[in-house]
C-alpha positions as CSV (number, residue, x, y, z in Angstrom):
1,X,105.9,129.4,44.8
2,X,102.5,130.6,46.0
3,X,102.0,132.5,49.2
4,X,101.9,130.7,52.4
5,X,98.1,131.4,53.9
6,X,97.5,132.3,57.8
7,X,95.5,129.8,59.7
8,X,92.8,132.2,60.4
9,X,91.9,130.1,64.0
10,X,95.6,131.0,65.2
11,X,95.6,134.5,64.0
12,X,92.4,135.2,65.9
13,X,93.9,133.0,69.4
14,X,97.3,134.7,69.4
15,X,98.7,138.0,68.8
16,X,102.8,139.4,68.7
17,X,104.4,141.7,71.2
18,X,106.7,144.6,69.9
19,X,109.7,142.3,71.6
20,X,108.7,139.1,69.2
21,X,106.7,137.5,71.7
22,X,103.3,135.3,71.7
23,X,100.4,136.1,73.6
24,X,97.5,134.0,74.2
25,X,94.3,134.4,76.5
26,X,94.8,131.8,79.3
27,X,91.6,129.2,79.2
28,X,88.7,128.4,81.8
29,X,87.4,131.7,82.4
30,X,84.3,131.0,80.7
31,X,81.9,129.0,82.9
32,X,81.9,127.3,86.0
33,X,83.3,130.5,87.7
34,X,81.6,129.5,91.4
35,X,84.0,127.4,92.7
36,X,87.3,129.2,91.4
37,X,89.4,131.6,94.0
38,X,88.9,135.0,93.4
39,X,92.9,135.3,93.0
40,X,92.6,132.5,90.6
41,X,90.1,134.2,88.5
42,X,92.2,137.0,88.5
43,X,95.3,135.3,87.5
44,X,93.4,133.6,84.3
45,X,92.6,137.5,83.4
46,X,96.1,138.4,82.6
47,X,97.7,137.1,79.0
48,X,99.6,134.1,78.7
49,X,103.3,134.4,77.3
50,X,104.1,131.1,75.0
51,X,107.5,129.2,75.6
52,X,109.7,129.5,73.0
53,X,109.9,126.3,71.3
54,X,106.1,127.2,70.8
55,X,107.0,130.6,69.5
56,X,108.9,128.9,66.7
57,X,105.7,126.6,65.6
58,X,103.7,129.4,65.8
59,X,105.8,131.8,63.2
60,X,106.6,129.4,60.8
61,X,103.7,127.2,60.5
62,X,100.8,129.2,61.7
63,X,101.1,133.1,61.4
64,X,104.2,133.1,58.6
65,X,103.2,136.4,58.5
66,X,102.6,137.7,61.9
């Protein structure tokens, strides 16, 4: 059986933690930054942590290799 390949757009959205956990960079942060809170702005800054039902997607179907 051949190798399973990455999907390249996942690898380069999400990355592991050393505890098996999925990290993501939390969306709109990019443009329209006037009329967000400063504490929301700040909040968007910090990594998302994916549930994990999501976690299981990820590995198997996505980064099999991650």
């Amino acid at each position: 059986m051949p190798k399973m390949k990455t999907k390249k757009s996942a690898a380069k959205r999400f990355s592991f933690t050393g505890t098996g956990k999925v990290k993501y960079k939390k969306q709109n942060l990019r443009h329209i930054l006037t009329k967000k809170s400063t504490k929301r702005k700040r909040n968007l800054r910090k990594a998302g942590i994916l549930s994990d039902h999501n976690v299981e997607v990820v590995r198997k179907r996505l980064l099999p290799y991650g």
